[in-house]
C-alpha positions in Angstrom: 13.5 -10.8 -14.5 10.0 -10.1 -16.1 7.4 -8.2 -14.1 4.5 -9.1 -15.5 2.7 -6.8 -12.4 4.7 -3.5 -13.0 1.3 -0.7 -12.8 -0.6 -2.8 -10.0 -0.6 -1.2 -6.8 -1.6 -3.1 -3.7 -3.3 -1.2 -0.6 -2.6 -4.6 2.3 -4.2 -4.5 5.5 -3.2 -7.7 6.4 -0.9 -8.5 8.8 1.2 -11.5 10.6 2.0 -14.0 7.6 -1.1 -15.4 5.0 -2.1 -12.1 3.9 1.8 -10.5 3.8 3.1 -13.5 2.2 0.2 -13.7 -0.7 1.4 -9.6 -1.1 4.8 -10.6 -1.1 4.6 -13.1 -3.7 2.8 -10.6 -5.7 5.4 -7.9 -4.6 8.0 -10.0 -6.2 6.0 -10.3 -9.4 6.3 -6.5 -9.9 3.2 -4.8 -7.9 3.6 -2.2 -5.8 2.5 -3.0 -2.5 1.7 -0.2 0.1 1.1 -2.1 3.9 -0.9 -0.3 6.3 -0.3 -1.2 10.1 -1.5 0.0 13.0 0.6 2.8 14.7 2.2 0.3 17.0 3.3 -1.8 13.8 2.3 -5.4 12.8 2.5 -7.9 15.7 4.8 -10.0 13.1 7.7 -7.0 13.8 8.2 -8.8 16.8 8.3 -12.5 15.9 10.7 -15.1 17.8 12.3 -15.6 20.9 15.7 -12.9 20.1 14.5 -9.6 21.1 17.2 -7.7 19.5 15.1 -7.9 16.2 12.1 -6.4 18.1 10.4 -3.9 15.4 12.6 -6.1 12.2 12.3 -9.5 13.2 13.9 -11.7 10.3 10.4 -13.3 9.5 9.0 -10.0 9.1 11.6 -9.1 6.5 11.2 -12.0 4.7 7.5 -11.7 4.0 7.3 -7.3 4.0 11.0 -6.6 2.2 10.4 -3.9 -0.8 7.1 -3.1 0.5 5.7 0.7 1.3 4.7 1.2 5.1 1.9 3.5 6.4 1.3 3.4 10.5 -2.8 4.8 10.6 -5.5 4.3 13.5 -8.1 3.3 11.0 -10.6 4.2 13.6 -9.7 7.6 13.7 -11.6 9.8 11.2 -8.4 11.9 9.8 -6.1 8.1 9.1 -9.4 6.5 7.8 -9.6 8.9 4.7 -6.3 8.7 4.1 -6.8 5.0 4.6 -9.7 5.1 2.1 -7.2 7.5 -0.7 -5.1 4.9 -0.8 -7.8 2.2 -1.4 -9.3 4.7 -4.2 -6.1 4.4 -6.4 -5.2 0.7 -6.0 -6.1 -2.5 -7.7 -6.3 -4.6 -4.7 -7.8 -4.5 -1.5 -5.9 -7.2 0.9 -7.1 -8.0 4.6 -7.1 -11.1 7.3 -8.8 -9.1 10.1 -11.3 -11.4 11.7 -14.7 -11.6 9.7 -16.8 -8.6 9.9 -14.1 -6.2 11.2 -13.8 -4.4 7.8 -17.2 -3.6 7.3 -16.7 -1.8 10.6 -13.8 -0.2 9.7 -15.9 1.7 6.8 -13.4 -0.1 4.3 -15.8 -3.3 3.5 -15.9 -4.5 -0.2 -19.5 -3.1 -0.5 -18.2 0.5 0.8 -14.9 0.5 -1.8 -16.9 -0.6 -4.4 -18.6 2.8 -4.6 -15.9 4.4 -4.9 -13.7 2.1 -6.6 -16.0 -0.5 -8.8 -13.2 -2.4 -10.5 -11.7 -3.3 -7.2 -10.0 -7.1 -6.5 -10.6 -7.5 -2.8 -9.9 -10.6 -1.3 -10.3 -11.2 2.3 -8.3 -13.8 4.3 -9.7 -15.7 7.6 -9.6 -18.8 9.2 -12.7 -20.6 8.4 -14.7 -18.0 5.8 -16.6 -14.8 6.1 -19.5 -16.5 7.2 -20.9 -20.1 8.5 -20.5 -21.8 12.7 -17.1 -21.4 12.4 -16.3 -18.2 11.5 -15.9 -16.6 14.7 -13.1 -19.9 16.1 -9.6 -18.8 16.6 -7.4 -19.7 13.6 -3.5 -19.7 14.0 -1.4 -21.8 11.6 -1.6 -24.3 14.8 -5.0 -24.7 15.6 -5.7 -25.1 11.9 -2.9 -27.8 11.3 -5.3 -30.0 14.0 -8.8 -28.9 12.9 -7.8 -29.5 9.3 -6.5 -33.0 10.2 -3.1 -32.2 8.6 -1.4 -33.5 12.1 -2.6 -36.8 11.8 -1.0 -37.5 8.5 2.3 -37.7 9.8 4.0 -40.5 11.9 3.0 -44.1 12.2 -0.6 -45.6 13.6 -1.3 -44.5 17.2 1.3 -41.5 17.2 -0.1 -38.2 18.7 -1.0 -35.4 16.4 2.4 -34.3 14.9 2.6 -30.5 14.4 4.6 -29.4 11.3 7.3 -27.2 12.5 6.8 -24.2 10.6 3.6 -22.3 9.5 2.8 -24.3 7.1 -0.5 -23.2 6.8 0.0 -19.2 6.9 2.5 -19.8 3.8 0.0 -21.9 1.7 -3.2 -19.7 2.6 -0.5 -17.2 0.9 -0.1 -19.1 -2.0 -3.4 -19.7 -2.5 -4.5 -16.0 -1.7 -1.9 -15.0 -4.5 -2.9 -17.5 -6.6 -6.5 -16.0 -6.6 -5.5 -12.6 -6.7 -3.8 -13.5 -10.0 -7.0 -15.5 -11.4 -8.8 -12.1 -10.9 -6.3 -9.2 -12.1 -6.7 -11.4 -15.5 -10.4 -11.1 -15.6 -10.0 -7.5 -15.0 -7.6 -7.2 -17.5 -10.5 -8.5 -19.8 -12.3 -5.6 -18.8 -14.8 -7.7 -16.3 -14.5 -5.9 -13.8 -13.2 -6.2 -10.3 -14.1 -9.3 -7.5 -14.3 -10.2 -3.8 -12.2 -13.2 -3.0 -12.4 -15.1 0.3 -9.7 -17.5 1.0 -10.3 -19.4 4.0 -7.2 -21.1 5.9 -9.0 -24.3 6.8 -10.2 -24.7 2.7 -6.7 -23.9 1.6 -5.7 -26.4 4.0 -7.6 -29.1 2.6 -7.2 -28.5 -0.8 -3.3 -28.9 -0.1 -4.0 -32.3 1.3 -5.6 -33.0 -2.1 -4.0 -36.1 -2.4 -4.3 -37.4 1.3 -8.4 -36.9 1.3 -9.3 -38.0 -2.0 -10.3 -41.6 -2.1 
């Protein structure tokens, strides 16, 4: 197989599934993805109800197989350079934290930038970096009802139907990856780096394309 990404290195912040599955897609295109967790490991290590797989759950595998791994306190001053070395050398900058949290961190697109102008950094929320919502909880859940996607299934009068599997942390992925692509190309051209913001609830609606438009 072809790997049209072999030379792009990834530096991924994110963590639970939209922002590891967008890397892993990209992962399995040929980039080298490096995933930074905190030192107690992403929360995803521990997914399902079988605590056997506690610290390699079987979802975490499947979205985080072939990746690098780096546990660092990004709030400590020592794992925040070494944090910031690894930005310095890659071609994209990943991240879900909630809105505003990597600006905090010292790792915001505004702060790489300066040291790294050609940068791709897309950030990945739940209803966009800025705006009245930006700030609501956003689990694949709560954004399968305030997207309206649980009212498309069923009859007339049913109760909101939840899809059974998370939907919309695989397709915020997709899209994520999608973008990321869009933008390595323009760099490619030599036009410099971007910031991408992919928000869960947009993806969401633009994946019910053919439900909303009239």
């Amino acid at each position: 197989m072809t790997k049209p990404l072999s030379g792009i290195r990834i530096a991924d912040f994110s963590h639970v599934m939209a922002g590891p599955y967008a890397s892993h897609l990209l992962h399995l295109m040929g980039a080298e993805v490096i995933k930074i967790e905190p030192k107690t490991g992403d929360n995803f290590r521990n997914y399902g109800a079988d605590r056997r797989y506690d610290g390699m759950a079987p979802a975490f595998i499947a979205a985080n197989a072939g990746k690098k791994s780096i546990a660092l306190d990004l709030k400590d001053p020592a794992d925040g350079a070494v944090a910031r070395a690894i930005v310095e050398r890659s071609d994209v900058l990943l991240e879900n934290f909630r809105p505003g949290v990597i600006d905090r961190l010292g790792l915001g697109y505004d702060a790489v930038r300066a040291y790294n102008p050609d940068i791709v950094f897309c950030s990945v929320s739940g209803y966009g970096q800025s705006g009245p919502q930006r700030d609501w909880p956003a689990i694949d859940n709560i954004v399968q009802a305030t997207s309206g996607m649980m009212l498309l299934s069923g009859q007339d009068g049913d109760p909101p139907i939840r899809v059974g599997f998370p939907i919309v942390d695989t397709l915020t992925g997709q899209t994520a990856a999608n973008a990321i692509l869009g933008a390595l190309l323009r760099k490619a051209r030599g036009e410099g780096g971007a910031l991408i913001e992919v928000a869960m609830f947009d993806a969401s609606l633009a994946f019910m394309t053919s439900a909303l438009t009239p």
